[in-house]
N, C-alpha and C positions, 0 to 999 in steps of 0.2 A: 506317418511322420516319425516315430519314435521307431521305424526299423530303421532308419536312414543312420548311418553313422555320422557321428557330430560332425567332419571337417564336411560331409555333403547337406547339414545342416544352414553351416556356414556360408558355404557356396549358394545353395537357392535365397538365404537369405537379402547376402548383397548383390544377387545378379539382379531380384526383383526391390529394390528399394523404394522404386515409384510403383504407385497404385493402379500399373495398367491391367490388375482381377485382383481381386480379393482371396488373402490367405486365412483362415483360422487356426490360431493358438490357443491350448490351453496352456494352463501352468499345472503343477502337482496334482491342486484342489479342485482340478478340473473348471477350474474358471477362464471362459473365455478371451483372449486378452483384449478383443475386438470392444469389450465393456468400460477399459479401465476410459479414465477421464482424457481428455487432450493433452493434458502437459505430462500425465504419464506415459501415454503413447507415445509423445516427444520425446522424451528422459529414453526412452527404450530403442528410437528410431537410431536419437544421437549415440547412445554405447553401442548398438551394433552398428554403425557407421565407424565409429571408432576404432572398435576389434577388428573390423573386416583391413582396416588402416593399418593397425600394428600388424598384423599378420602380413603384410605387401612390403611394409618397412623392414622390417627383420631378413626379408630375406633378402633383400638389396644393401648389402653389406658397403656398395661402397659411401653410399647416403650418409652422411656425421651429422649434417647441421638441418633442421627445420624450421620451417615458421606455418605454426596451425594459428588460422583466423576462425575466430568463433563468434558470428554476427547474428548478436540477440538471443544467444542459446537459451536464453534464461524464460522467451516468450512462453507463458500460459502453463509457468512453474508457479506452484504452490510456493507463497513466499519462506516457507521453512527452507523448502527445494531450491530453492533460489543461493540461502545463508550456503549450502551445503556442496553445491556445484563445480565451484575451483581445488575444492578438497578430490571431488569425485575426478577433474582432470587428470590433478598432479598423480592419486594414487594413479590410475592406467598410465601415465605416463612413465612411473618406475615401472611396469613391465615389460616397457623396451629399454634394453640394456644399450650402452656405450654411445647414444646418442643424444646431441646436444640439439635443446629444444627452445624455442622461442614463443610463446603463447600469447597472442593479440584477442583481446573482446571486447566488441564494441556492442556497449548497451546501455541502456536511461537508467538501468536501475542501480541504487545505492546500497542494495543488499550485496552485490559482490566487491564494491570497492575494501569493505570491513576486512577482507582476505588481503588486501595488495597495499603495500608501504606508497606513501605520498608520488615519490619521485620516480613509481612506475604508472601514473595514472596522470592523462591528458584529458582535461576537458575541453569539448567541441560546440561548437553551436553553427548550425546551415553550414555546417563541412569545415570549419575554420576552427581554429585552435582560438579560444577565450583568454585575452590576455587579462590582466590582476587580476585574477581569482585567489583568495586569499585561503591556500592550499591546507590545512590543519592536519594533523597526523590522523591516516584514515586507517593504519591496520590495530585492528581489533578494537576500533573505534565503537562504542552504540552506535546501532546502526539508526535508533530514533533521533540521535542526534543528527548524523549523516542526513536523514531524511528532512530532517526540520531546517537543512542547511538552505542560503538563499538561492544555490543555482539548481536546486532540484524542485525546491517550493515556492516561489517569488510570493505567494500571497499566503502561505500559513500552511499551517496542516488539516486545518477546518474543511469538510466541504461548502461548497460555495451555498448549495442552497440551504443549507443550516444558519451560514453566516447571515445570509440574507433574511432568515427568518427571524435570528436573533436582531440583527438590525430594525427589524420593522419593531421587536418589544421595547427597543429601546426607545425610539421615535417614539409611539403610543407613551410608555410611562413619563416621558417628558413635557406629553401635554396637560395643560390647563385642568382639562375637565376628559372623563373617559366615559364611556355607557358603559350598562352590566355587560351586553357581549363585550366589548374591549377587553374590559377587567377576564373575563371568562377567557380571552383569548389567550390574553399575557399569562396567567394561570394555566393553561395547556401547554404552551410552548415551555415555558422555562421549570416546567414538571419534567418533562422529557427530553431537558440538558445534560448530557455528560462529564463535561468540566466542568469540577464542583466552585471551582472560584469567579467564573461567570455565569454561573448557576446561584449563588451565593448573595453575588450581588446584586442579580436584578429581582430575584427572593424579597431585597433589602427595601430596594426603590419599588416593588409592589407593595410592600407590608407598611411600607409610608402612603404612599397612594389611598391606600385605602382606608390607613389610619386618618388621613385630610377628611376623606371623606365623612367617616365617622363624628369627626370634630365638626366639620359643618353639620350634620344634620341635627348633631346634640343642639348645637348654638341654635340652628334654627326652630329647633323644638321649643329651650330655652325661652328664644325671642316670642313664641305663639302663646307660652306660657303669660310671658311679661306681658302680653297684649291683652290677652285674654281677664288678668289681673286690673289693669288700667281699666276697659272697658266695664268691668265687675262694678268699679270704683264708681267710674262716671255715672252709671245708671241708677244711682242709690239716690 
């Protein structure tokens, strides 16, 4: 491979882009590329799909105007890889000169809207354009913002089965009377929360809990004391 001259690089490259045998790459470090993870295989598949592109456009001169559709590019991208994406379009895009270019991407994720101003971005649902969606300025937005928005998260940014677990400490510390496992459960769970302010709170309503408890058992200690006194009495 490395006696090949690059543009015959080029060429076996995009002739074989589908996996009908298997090619091996290394890079410098002699690592094999067949190792790297999915999404950077993708990242790799996509740039040379891309260059093998400019090189076909450059020389069809009479070509001005484009429109590249990029559906899902971002699948099984490390979400860094994600933030840094539309960066990676535009620059390839300046290395074809004099032509004018139209970029469509269609994808769930909120990591690339942070790159694109309001009034270049259409939100879809079951193929149809979402009407009042109530648009906020998305370039260079946080993107945990973006994320935490209602058409991307309807029910929070919690996972569900956390929610569900913090749900169940809260039912238990609500009740009447708890057992020691109860108590020992609620104690496990809300050890092991991340958000410090409903971590905090149910901290609160455990440390009461158990303070009740403490207060009945004194009282009823108390009350065995007082009995036991009476009876003292009575027997004399």
């Amino acid at each position: 491979m490395n006696q090949l001259y690059q543009n015959e690089v080029d060429i076996i490259l995009s002739t074989f882009s589908y996996p009908f045998f298997a090619i091996e790459l290394f890079d410098k470090n002699n690592k094999n590329l067949n190792e790297l993870s999915f999404g950077e295989q993708q990242l790799l598949f996509i740039l040379n799909q891309l260059f093998s592109f400019k090189n076909t456009i450059i020389q069809k001169k009479e070509i001005n105007d484009l429109i590249i559709l990029l559906d899902e590019i971002d699948i099984g991208f490390h979400p860094d890889w994600q933030k840094r994406v539309i960066g990676y379009m535009i620059d390839f895009l300046k290395l074809i000169p004099a032509k004018n270019f139209h970029l469509i991407f269609a994808s769930h994720s909120p990591f690339l809207i942070s790159d694109l101003p309001k009034q270049n971005i259409i939100f879809l649902k079951d193929g149809k354009q979402v009407a009042g969606v109530e648009k906020k300025q998305t370039f260079g937005a946080n993107i945990h913002t973006l994320l935490s928005d209602s058409f991307f998260m309807s029910g929070g940014l919690m996972g569900e089965f956390a929610k569900s677990k913090i749900d169940e400490v809260i039912t238990l510390l609500n009740k009447d009377k708890l057992s020691k496992s109860e108590l020992k459960h609620c104690e496990q769970i809300i050890s092991i929360i991340g958000e410090p302010i409903i971590k905090n709170q149910l901290q609160r309503m455990l440390d009461s809990k158990r303070l009740k408890k403490v207060d009945k058992i004194d009282k009823i200690e108390q009350d065995i004391r007082r009995l036991k006194q009476s009876l003292k009495e009575l027997k004399r």
